[in-house]
C-alpha positions as YAML, in Angstrom:
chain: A
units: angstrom
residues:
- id: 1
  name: UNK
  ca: [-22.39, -10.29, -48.92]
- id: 2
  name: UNK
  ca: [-24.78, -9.20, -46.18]
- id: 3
  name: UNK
  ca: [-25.02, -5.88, -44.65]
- id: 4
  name: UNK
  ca: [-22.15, -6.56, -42.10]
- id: 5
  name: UNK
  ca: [-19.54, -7.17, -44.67]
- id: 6
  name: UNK
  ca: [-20.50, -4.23, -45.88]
- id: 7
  name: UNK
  ca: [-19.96, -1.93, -42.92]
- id: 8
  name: UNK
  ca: [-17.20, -3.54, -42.34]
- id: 9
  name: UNK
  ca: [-15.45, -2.61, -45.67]
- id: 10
  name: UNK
  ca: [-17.01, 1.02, -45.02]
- id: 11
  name: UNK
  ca: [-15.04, 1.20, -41.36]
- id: 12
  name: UNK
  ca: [-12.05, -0.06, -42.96]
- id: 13
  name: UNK
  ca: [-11.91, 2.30, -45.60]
- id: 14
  name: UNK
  ca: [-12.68, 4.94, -43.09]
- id: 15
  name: UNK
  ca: [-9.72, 3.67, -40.20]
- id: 16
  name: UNK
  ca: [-7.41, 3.54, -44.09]
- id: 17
  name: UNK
  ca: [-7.99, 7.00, -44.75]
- id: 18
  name: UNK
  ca: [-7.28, 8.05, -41.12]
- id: 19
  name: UNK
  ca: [-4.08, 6.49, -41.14]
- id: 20
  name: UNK
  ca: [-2.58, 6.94, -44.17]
- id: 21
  name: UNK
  ca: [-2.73, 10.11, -43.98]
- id: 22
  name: UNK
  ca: [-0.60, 10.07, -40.76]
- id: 23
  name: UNK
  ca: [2.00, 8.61, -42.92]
- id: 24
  name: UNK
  ca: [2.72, 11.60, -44.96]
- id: 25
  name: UNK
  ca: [1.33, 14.24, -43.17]
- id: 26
  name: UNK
  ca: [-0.09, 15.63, -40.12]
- id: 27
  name: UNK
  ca: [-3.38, 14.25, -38.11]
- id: 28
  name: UNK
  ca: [-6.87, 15.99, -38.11]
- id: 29
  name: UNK
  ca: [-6.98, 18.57, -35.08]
- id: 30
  name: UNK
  ca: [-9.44, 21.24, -35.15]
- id: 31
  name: UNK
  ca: [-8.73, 24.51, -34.60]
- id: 32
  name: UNK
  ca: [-10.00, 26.62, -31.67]
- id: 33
  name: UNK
  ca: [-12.56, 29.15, -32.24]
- id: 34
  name: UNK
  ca: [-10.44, 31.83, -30.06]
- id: 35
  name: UNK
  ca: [-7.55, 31.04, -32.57]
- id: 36
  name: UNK
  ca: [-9.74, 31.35, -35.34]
- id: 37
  name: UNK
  ca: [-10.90, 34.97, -34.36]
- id: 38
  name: UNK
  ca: [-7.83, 36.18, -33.71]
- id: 39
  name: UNK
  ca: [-5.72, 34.49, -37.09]
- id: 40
  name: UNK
  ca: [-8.88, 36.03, -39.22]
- id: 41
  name: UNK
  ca: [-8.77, 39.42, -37.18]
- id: 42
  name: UNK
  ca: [-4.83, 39.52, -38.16]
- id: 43
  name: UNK
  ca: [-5.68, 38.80, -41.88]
- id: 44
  name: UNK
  ca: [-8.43, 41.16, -42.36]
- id: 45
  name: UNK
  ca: [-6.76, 44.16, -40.77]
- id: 46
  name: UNK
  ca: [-4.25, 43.65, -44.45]
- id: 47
  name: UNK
  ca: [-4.80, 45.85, -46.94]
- id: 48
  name: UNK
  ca: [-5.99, 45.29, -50.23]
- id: 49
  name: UNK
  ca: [-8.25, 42.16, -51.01]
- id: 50
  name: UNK
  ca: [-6.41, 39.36, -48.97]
- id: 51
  name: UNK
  ca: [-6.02, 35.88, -50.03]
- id: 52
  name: UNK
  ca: [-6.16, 32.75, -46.84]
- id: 53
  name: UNK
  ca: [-4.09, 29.83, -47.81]
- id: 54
  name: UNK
  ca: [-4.80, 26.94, -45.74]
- id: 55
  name: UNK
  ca: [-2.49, 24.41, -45.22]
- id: 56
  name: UNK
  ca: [-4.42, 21.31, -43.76]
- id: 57
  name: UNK
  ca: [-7.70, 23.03, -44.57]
- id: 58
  name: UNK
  ca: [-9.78, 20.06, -42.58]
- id: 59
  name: UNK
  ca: [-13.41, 19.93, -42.15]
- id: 60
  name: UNK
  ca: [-13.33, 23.65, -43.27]
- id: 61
  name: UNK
  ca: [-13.97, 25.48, -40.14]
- id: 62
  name: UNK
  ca: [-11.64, 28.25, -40.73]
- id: 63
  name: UNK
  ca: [-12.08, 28.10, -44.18]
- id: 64
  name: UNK
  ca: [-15.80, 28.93, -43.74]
- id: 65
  name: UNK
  ca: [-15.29, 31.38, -41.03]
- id: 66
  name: UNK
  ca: [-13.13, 33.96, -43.57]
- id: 67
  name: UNK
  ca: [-16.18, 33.14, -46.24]
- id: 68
  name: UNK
  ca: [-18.02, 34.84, -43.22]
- id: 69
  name: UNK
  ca: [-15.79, 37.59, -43.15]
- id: 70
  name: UNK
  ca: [-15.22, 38.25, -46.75]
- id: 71
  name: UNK
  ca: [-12.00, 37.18, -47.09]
- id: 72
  name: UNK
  ca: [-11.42, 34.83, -50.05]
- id: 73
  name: UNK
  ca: [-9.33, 31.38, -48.71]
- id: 74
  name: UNK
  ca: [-8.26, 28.25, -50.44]
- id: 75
  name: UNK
  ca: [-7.31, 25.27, -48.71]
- id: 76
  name: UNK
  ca: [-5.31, 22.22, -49.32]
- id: 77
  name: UNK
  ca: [-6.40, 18.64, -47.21]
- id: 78
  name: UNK
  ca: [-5.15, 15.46, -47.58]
- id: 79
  name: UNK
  ca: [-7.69, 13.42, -45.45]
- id: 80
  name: UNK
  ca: [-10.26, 12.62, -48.37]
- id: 81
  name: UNK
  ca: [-13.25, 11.84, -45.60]
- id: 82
  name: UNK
  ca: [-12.32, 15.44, -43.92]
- id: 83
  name: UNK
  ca: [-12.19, 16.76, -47.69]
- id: 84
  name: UNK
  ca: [-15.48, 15.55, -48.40]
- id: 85
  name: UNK
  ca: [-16.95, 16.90, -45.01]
- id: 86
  name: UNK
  ca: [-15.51, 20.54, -46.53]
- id: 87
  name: UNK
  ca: [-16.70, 20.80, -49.66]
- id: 88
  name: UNK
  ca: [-20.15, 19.99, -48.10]
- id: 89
  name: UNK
  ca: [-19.88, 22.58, -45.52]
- id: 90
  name: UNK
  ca: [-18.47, 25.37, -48.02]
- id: 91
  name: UNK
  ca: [-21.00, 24.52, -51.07]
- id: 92
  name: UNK
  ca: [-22.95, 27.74, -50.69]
- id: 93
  name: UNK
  ca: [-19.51, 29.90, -50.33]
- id: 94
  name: UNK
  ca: [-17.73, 28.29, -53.61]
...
């Protein structure tokens, strides 16, 4: 196998884990940072030690954004690529 053959298995998997994913749930849309303030401005203004669920967690935008903040968050993503990209993002906040 040459290098094309291999890229070519690497795109598929890629364009596999795009769309299976649309078959049982939702597709990757990132959220605004104007929604992010204001969703993170609503949860911090609880009392006590909150605790962000996110549903469709993603690349980890929001997820990383409450890390920010001081608010403790777990999320949930199906997309293992988008997963990946998340973990990476949020190693230092664990």
């Amino acid at each position: 196998m040459n290098w094309i053959d291999y890229l070519l298995i690497i795109a598929t998997a890629v364009a596999l884990c795009f769309s299976l994913v649309l078959l049982v749930g939702a597709p990757y849309v990132p959220t605004l940072p104007k929604q992010t303030k204001a969703a993170l401005d609503e949860v911090a203004a609880m009392d006590g030690k909150p605790l962000l669920y996110e549903l469709g967690s993603g690349d980890g935008t929001v997820m990383k954004a409450a890390a920010q903040r001081d608010i403790r968050s777990i999320g949930y993503e199906l997309n293992p690529i988008v997963w990946l990209i998340s973990k990476a993002r949020l190693w230092k906040y664990r």
